[in-house]
C-alpha positions as CSV (number, residue, x, y, z in Angstrom):
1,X,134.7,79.9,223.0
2,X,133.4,81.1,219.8
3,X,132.2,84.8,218.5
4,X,129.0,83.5,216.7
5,X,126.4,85.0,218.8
6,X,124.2,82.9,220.9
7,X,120.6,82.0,219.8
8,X,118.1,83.5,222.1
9,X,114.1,83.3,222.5
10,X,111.7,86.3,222.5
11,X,108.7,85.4,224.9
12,X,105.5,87.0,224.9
13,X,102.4,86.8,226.9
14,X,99.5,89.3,226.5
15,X,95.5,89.3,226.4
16,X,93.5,89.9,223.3
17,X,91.1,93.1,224.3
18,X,90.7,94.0,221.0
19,X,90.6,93.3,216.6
20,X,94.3,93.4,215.4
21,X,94.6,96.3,213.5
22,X,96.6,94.6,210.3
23,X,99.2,98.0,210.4
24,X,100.8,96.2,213.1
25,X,102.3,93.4,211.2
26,X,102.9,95.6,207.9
27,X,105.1,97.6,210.3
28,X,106.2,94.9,212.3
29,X,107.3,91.9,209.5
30,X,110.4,93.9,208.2
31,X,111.8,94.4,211.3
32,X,111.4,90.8,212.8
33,X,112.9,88.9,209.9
34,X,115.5,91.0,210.0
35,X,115.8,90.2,214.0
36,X,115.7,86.3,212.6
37,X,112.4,85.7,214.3
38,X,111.0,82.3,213.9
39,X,108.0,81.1,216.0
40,X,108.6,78.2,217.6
41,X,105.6,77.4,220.1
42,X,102.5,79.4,221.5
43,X,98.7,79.5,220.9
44,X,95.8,80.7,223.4
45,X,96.0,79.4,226.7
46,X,93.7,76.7,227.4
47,X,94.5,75.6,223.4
48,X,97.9,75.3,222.6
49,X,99.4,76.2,225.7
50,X,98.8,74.9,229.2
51,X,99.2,77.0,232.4
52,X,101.5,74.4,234.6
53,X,101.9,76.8,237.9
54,X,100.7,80.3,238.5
55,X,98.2,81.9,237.0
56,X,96.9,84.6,234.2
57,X,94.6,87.0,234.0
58,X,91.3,86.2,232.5
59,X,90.2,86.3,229.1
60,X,91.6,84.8,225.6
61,X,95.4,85.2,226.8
62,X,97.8,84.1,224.6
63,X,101.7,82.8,224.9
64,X,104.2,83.0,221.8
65,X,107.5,81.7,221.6
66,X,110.1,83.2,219.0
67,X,113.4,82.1,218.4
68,X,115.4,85.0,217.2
69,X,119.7,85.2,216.1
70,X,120.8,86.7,219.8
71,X,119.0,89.0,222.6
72,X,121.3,91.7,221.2
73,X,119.0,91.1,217.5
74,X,115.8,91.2,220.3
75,X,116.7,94.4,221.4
76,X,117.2,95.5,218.3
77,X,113.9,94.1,217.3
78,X,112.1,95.5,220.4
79,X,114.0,98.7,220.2
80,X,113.6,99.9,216.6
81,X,111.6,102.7,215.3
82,X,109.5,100.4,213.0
83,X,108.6,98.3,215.8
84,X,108.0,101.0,218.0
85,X,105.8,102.0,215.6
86,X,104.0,98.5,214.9
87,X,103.0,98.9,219.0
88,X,101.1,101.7,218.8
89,X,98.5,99.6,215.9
90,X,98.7,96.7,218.9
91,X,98.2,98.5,221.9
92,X,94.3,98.5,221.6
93,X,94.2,94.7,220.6
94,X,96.2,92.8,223.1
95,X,97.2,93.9,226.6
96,X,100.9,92.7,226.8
97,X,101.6,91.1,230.2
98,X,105.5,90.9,229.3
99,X,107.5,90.4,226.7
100,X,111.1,88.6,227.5
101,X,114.2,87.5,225.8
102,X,116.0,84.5,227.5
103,X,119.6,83.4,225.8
104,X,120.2,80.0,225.3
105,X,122.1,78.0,227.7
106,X,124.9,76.0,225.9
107,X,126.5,73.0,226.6
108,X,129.3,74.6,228.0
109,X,127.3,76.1,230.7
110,X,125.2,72.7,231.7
111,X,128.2,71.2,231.9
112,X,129.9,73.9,234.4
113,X,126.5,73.8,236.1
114,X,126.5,70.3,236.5
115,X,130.4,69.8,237.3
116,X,129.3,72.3,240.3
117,X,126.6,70.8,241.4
118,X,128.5,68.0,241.8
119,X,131.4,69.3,243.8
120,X,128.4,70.9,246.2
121,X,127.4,67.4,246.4
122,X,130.5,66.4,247.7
């Protein structure tokens, strides 16, 4: 097992209610580069993303998809006082529905997870 930290993915979904007020990413940039935050995948639903099951409230909702060093460097992100900050010039733009961080499953674990699904099997 090794002591590098896992990659992990920040997701967040939210509704635009509002004009971004640009302080959020002077006060946000810093501290996600820092975090190792890459976007990966999102766009407006109906656009770039496709609603599959379930659904979402109305209006321009958007779904972004970050890939960031561990969830300990998401909560670090989330957490800090510059990004605390940075939400207080987003709040009145976009109505954030949730915002998740999800570790990424290694090999290891598929294979444990397939080994017991296996012996469940028979």
């Amino acid at each position: 097992m090794s002591d590098t930290p896992t990659p992990a993915y920040l997701v967040v979904c939210g509704t635009t209610i509002g004009e971004m007020d640009p302080r959020y990413g002077e006060h946000a940039a810093g501290v996600a580069e820092k975090a190792e935050l890459a976007p990966i995948a999102g766009g407006l639903v109906g656009t770039k993303v496709e609603v599959l099951e379930g659904e979402l409230p109305p209006g321009e909702t958007l779904l972004a998809v970050e890939r960031c060093a561990s969830v300990e460097a998401a909560r670090e992100f989330y957490y800090s006082p510059e990004y605390q900050k940075a939400i207080e010039f987003r709040k009145d733009s976009v109505k954030i529905h949730f915002i998740a961080v999800a570790e990424t499953i290694t090999e290891e674990e598929m294979e444990a997870a397939r080994a017991a699904a296996e012996a469940a099997a028979g």
